[in-house]
C-alpha positions as CSV (number, residue, x, y, z in Angstrom):
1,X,2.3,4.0,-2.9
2,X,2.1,3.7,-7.0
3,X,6.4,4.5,-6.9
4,X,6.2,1.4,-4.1
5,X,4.8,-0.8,-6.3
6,X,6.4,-0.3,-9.6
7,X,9.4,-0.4,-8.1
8,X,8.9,-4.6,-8.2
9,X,7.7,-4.4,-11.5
10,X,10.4,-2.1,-13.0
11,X,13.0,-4.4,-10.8
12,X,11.8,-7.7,-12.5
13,X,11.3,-6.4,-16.3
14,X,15.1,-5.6,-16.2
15,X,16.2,-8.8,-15.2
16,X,13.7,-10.3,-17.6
17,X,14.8,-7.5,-20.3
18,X,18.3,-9.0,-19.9
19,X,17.9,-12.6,-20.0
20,X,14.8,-12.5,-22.6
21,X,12.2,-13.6,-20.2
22,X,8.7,-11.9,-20.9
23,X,8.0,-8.6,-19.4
24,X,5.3,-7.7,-16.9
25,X,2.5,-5.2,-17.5
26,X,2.4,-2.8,-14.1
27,X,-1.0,-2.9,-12.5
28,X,-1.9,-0.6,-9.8
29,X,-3.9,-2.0,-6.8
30,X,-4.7,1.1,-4.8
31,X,-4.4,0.3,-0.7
32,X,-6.1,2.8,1.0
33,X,-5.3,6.1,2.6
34,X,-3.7,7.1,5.9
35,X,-3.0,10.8,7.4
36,X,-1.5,11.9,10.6
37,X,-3.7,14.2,12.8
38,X,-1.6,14.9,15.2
39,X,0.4,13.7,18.0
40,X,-0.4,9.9,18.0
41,X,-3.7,10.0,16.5
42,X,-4.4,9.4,12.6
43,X,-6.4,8.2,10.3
44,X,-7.0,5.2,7.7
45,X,-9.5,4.5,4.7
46,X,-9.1,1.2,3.2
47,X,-10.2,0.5,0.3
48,X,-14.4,-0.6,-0.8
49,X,-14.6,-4.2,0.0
50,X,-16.8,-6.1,-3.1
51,X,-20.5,-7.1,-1.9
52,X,-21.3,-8.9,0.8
53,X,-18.0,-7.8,2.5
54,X,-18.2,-3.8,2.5
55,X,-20.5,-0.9,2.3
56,X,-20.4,1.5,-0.5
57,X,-17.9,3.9,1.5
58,X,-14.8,1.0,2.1
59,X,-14.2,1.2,6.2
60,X,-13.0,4.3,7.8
61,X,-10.8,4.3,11.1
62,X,-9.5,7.1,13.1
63,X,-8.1,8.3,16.3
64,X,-4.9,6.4,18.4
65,X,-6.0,3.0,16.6
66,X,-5.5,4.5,13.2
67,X,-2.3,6.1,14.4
68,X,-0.5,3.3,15.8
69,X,-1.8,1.0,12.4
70,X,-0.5,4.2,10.5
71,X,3.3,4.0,12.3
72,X,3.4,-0.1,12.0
73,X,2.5,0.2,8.1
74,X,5.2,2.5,8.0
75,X,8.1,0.9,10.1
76,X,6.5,-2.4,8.1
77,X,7.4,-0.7,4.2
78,X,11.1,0.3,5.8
79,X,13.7,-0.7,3.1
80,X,16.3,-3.6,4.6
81,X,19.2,-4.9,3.6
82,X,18.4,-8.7,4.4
């Protein structure tokens, strides 16, 4: 995830690097968590929502719901060439 997003950030201050633009200070926004547990089944922990929107824990989800979100997020991230 933190490799993920630098990536953009390390991508943009060479470009700017070369062509004497201003560089960009990498900040991390952390996305949540997801683990396989088993055959189609998983599970996902986003992260705490600020007041009135979460609780205290961020929102938990588990079992063939969390797996299938876990396999889009996945196939979503895949690198492309277009």
């Amino acid at each position: 995830q933190v490799a993920f997003q630098q990536s953009d950030y390390v991508a943009w201050n060479v470009w700017a690097l070369h062509y004497g633009r201003p560089l960009l200070p990498f900040r991390y926004q952390h996305l949540g968590e997801m683990l396989a547990l088993g055959p189609g089944e998983g599970a996902v922990a986003f992260p705490q929502l600020p007041e009135p929107l979460g609780d205290a824990l961020g929102t938990l989800l588990d079992g063939w719901a969390a797996g299938v979100l876990r396999k889009a997020a996945y196939v979503y991230r895949q690198p492309t060439n277009g």
